[in-house]
C-alpha positions in Angstrom: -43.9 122.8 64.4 -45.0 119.9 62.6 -48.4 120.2 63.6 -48.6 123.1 62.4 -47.1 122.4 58.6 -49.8 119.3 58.9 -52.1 122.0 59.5 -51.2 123.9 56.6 -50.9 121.2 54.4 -54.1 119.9 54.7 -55.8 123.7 54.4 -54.1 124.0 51.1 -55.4 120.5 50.2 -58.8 121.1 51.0 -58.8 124.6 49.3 -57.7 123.2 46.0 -60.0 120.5 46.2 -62.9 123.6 47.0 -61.9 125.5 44.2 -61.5 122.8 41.3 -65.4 121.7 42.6 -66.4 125.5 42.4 -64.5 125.4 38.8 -66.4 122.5 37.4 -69.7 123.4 38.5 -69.4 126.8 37.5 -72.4 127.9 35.2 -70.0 128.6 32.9 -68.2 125.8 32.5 -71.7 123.6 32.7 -72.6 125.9 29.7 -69.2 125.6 27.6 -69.4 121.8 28.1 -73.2 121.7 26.7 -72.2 123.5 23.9 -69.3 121.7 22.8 -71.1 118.7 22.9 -74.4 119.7 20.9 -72.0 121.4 18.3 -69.5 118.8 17.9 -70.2 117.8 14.6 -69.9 121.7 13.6 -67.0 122.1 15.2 -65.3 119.5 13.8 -66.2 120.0 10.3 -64.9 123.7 10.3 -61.7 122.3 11.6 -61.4 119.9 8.7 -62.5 122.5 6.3 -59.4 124.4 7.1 -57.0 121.8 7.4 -54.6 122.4 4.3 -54.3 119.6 1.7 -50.5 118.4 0.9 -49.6 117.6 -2.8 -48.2 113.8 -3.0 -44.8 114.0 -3.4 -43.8 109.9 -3.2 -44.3 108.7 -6.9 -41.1 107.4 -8.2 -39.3 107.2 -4.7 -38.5 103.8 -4.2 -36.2 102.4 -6.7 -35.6 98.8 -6.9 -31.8 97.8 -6.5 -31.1 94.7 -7.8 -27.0 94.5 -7.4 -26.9 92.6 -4.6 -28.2 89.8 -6.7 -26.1 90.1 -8.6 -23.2 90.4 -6.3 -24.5 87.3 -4.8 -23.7 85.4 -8.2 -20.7 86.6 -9.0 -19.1 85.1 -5.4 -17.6 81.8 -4.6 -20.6 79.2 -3.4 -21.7 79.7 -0.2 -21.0 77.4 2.9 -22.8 78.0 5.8 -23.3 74.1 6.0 -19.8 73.8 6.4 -19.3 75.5 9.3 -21.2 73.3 10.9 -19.2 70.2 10.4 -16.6 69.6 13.0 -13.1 69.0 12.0 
């Protein structure tokens, strides 16, 4: 039995590996890949052509918040220093 699923499994291999090869060197796809890379500056261009442009919406976003400066005035000195001392 497992002879023959070895069998089998490598039939299936070798057939997917014949008909990817028969795939890729296909006239057609020969043809398709010449052609897409002769045109490829074409190609591109019509695709930027139709790419829409988006009205800049970002002026005046960003405010600058300047209360935690001031917050950081208003409170008792800091003492990180002090921390550090042992008692």
């Amino acid at each position: 039995m497992q002879k023959f699923v070895s069998i089998v499994l490598f039939i299936l291999v070798i057939i997917f590996f014949g008909s990817t090869y028969k795939y890729y060197s296909s006239n057609k796809n020969i043809k398709n890949k010449e052609f897409n890379r002769n045109n490829i500056d074409q190609i591109l261009n019509d695709k930027i052509s139709s790419l829409p442009i988006l009205k800049n919406d970002t002026d005046n976003v960003i405010e600058f918040n300047d209360g935690f400066s001031n917050e950081i005035k208003n409170d008792r000195p800091r003492s990180f220093w002090n921390l550090l001392k042992s008692e």
